[in-house]
N, C-alpha and C positions, 0 to 999 in steps of 0.2 A: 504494500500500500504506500502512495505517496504521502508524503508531510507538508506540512508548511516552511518555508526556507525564506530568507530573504536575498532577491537577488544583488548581484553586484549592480552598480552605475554602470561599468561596460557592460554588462551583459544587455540589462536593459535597454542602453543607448541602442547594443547593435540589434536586439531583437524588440521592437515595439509592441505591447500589446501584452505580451507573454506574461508579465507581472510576475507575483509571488509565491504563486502554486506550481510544482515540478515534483517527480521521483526522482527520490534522492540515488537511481542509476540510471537516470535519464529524461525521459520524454513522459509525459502523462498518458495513460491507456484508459478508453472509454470503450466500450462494446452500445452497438444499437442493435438492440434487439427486437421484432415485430411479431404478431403473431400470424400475418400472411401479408401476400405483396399484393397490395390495393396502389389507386392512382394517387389517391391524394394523402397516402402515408409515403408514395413515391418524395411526393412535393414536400411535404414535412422536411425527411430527412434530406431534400437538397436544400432548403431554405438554412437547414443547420450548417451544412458544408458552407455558404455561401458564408453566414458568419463567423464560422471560423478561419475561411480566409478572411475574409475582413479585418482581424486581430492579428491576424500573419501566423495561428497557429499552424496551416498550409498554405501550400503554393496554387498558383491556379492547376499547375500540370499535377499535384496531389489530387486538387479538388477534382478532375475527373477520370481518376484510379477511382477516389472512393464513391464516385457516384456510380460505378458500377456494381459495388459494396462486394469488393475486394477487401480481403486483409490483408492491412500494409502498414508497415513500421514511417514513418514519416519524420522529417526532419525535426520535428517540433512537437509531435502526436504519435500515437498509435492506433486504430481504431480497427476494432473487430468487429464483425457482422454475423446475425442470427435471425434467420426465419422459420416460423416453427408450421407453416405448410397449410396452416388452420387445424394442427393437428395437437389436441388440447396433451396428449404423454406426451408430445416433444417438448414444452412448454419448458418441465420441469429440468430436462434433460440439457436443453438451450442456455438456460439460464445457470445449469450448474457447471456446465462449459468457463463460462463467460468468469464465473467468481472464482473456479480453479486457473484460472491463467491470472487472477490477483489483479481484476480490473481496477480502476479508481474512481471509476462514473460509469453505472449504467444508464443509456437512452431508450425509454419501452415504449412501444404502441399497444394497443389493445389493453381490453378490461384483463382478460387472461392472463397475458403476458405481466402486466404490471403488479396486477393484488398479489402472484404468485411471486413475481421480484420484491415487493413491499415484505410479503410474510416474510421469504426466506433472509434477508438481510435483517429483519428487525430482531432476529433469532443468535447474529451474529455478536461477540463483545466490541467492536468495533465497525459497524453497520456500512457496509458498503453504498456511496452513495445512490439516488435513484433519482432521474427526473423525466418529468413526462409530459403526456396530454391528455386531458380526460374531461368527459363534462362534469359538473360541480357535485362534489363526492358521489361520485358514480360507483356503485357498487359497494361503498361504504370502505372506499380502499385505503384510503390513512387518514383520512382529516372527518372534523364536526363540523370546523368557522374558516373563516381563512386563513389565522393565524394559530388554529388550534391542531397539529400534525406533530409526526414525528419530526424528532429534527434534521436526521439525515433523509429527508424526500421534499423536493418540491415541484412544482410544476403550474403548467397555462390548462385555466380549464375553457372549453369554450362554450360560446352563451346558449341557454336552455331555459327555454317558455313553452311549456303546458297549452296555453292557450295561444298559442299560435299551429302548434301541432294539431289543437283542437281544429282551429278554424279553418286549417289546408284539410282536415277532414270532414268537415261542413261542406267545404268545396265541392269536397268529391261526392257527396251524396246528403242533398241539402235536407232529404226527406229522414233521415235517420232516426228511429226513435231509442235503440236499446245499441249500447256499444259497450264491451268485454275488455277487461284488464286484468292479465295474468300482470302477478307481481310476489317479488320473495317478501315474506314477512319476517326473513331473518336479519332484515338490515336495516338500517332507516332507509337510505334511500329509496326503495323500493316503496315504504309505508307514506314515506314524504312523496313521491310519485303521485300513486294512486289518491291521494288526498286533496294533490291539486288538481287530479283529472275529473275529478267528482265535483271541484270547486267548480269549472270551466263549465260542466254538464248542467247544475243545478238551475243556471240563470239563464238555460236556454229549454228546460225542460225537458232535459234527456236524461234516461234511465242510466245508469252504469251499474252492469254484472260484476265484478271482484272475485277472482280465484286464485287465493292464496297459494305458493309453491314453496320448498323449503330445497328442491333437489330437481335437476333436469328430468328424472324419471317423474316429476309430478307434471310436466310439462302436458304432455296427452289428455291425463286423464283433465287438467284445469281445461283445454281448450277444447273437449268434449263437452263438459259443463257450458260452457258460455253458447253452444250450440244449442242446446236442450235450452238453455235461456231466451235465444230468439234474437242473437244480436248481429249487427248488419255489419261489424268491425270489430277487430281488435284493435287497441291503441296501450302499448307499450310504454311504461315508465323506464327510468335508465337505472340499475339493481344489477346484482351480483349476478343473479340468475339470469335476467331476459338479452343480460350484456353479452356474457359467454353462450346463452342457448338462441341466441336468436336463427341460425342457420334452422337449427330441431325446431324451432317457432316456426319457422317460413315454410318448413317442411310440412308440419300439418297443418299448418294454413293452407296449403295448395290441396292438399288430401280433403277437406271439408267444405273448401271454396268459400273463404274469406279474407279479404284485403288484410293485411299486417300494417301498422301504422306504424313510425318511430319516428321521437322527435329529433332526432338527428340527419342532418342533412347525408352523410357519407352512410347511413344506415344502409340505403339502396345495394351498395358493394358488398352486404351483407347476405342481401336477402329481399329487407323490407320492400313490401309492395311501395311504398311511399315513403319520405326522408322527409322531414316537417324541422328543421331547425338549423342550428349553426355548424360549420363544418371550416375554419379558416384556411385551412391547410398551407400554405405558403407564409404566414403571418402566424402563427402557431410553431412553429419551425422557425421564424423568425424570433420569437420570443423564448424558446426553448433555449437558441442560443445565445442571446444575452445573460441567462440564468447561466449557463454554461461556460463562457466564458469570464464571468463575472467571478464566479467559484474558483475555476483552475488559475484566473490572474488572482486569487485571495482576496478580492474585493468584499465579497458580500459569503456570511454564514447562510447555510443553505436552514439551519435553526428559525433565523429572524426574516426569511423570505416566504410572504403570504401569498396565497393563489391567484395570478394574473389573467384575469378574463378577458378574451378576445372574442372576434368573430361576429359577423351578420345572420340574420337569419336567411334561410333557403332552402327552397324544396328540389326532392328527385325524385325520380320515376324510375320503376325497374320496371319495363313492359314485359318482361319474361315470366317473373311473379305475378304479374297481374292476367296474363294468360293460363301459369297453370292453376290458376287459381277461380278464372273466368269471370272476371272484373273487365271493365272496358272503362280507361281513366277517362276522367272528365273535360271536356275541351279545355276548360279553364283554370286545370292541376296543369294541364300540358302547356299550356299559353303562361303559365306561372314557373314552370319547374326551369332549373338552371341546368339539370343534368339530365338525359335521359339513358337508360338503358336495354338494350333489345339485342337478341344474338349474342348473348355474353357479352357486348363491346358497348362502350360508349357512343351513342349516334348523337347527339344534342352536348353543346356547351354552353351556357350563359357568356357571354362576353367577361364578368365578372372573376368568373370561373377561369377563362382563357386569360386574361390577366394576370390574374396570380399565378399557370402556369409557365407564361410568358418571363415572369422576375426570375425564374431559375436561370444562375449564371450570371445577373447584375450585380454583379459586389459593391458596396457604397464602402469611398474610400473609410478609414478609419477616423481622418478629423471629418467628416463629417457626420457620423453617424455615433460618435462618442455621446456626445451631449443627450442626445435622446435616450439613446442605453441606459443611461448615467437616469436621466430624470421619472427612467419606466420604469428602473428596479428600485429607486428612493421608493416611489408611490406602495409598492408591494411591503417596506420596509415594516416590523410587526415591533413596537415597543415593549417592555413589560406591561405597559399601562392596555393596551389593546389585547394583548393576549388574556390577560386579569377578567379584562371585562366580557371578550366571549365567552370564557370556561364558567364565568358568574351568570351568563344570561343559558347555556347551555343547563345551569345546573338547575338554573331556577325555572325550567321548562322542561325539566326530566330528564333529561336526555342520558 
């Protein structure tokens, strides 16, 4: 494991950026590890690459070795790569890789991937660190508040509204009276889900069925239940469960013939008939690395750094789900959606979308993207006074 060091004045002179964090036999080693290869965890991890050139921890001819997500020892870096195929045993296997070659930062995508890197480090006496991208305590993975986590993990969550998920499912069928919500009841987030999907329902006079799950084999029997109940959709909270089972969700959803709703935009790559929320990916990856380099230069305690929320909202369409499912989207999901999906491939981009694939490979020089760096990780800074005061509002509301 690396330590903290201070650099010399020449070193710093002749390497800018690099600051105070190094192995004490060289170069710092981070592993990214995902739990399959989707487009917009593509763009995540180039948006990181882009800012770690930016810092000068690689070269640009580095930065497209590792965008092929080669393992490469690199002038200034090392970074290992790990894709677990969507295959939940590799997960564990992936990640015990990564901590046996004595990483010093893991990078995780997925609910999977990540709860399984949070648990196994938090087990360690010296907690390997972990950062990531997740929507806000998804799955109940390390944190209550934004300041309330372990202190080796932090991360960008991205933004997540219930009632706009609601309402791109309005869209799609305005007549709707009864809609179905599997949800784990062993986490909060899953109970916090379902609670605002009920909130969203109430004021519109919609029925919502609720079927508790504690384990992916409860998956079936809950979305049997919402059938026998008569409902026109399921709509999905973000939870430990629906996070890692959504594939087995989408599966019998197609078996029963009903739309799968998620309020996540990048859901669609999963599965979901429909993706109803935020998905930043380029600007998420942008922000990963600021956390990132902010750490290995010893700038900021990943202890007193709170969760950085990004992202717009935005809907997708899987037309493949929605076929085997026999759903016909609504002109005005489609005339809305930023991504579509058909034939396994992406046919439709939002301009917005193309945009942010387009910044892959724009480096912003160093002085000019310091200041900003510098002003977005103050904002996340957690004082004792802040952390004091979530864990007291946390306590006095049960949690």
């Amino acid at each position: 494991m690396f330590r903290k060091c201070l650099l010399t004045v020449l070193v710093l002179a002749l390497l800018p950026g690099l600051g105070a964090l190094a192995q004490g036999d060289g170069n710092p080693t981070i592993a990214i590890l995902r739990f399959g290869s989707l487009p917009n965890v593509d763009i995540t991890e180039g948006a990181i690459l882009d800012v770690l050139e930016s810092y000068g921890f690689i070269s640009t001819e580095e930065n497209r070795i590792f965008e092929a997500r080669r393992d490469y020892e690199g002038e200034h870096i090392t970074i290992y790569w790990g894709d677990a195929g969507f295959d939940f045993p590799t997960v564990n296997l992936m990640l015990e890789d990564a901590l046996d070659k004595e990483v010093d930062v893991l990078i995780t995508s997925g609910a999977t991937v990540t709860q399984t890197a949070v648990h196994l480090t938090s087990e360690m006496d010296m907690p390997t660190p972990v950062i990531f991208v997740s929507t806000p305590y998804e799955g109940g993975i390390a944190a209550e508040a934004a300041c309330v986590k372990p202190d080796h993990v932090a991360w960008v969550s991205a933004t997540l509204s219930y009632d706009y998920a609601f309402s791109v499912l309005l869209m799609q069928d305005p007549d709707i009276e009864r809609v179905g919500v599997i949800h784990s009841i062993s986490d909060a987030s899953g109970r916090y889900g379902a609670e605002q999907i009920m909130k969203s329902a109430e004021s519109l006079g919609i029925k919502i069925h609720t079927a508790g799950v504690v384990s992916l084999s409860d998956l079936r029997p809950a979305a049997n239940s919402l059938v026998d109940a008569g409902v026109g959709a399921i709509l999905l909270p973000l939870d430990s469960i629906t996070s890692s089972g959504l594939p087995v969700i989408t599966e019998i959803a197609s078996q029963i013939g009903l739309p799968v709703f998620y309020p996540s935009f990048s859901a669609i790559y999963y599965g979901a008939t429909i993706g109803a929320g935020s998905s930043p990916m380029y600007a998420n990856g942008v922000n990963l690395g600021r956390i990132l380099t902010a750490y290995l230069n010893g700038d900021v305690e990943l202890a007193r750094v709170g969760i950085g929320t990004t992202g717009e909202l935005l809907v997708g369409v899987n037309l493949d789900s929605a076929e085997a499912q026999g759903i016909d989207i609504n002109e005005a999901v489609m005339a809305e959606a930023a991504a579509v999906i058909e034939s396994g491939g992406t046919t439709k981009l939002h301009p917005e979308v193309l945009a942010a694939i387009a910044r892959r490979g724009r480096i912003i020089p160093l002085e000019q993207r310091q200041a900003d760096d510098q002003a977005w990780l103050a904002s996340l800074h957690c004082t004792d006074e802040m952390i004091a005061e979530q864990q007291a509002a946390l306590d006095a509301a049960g949690e």
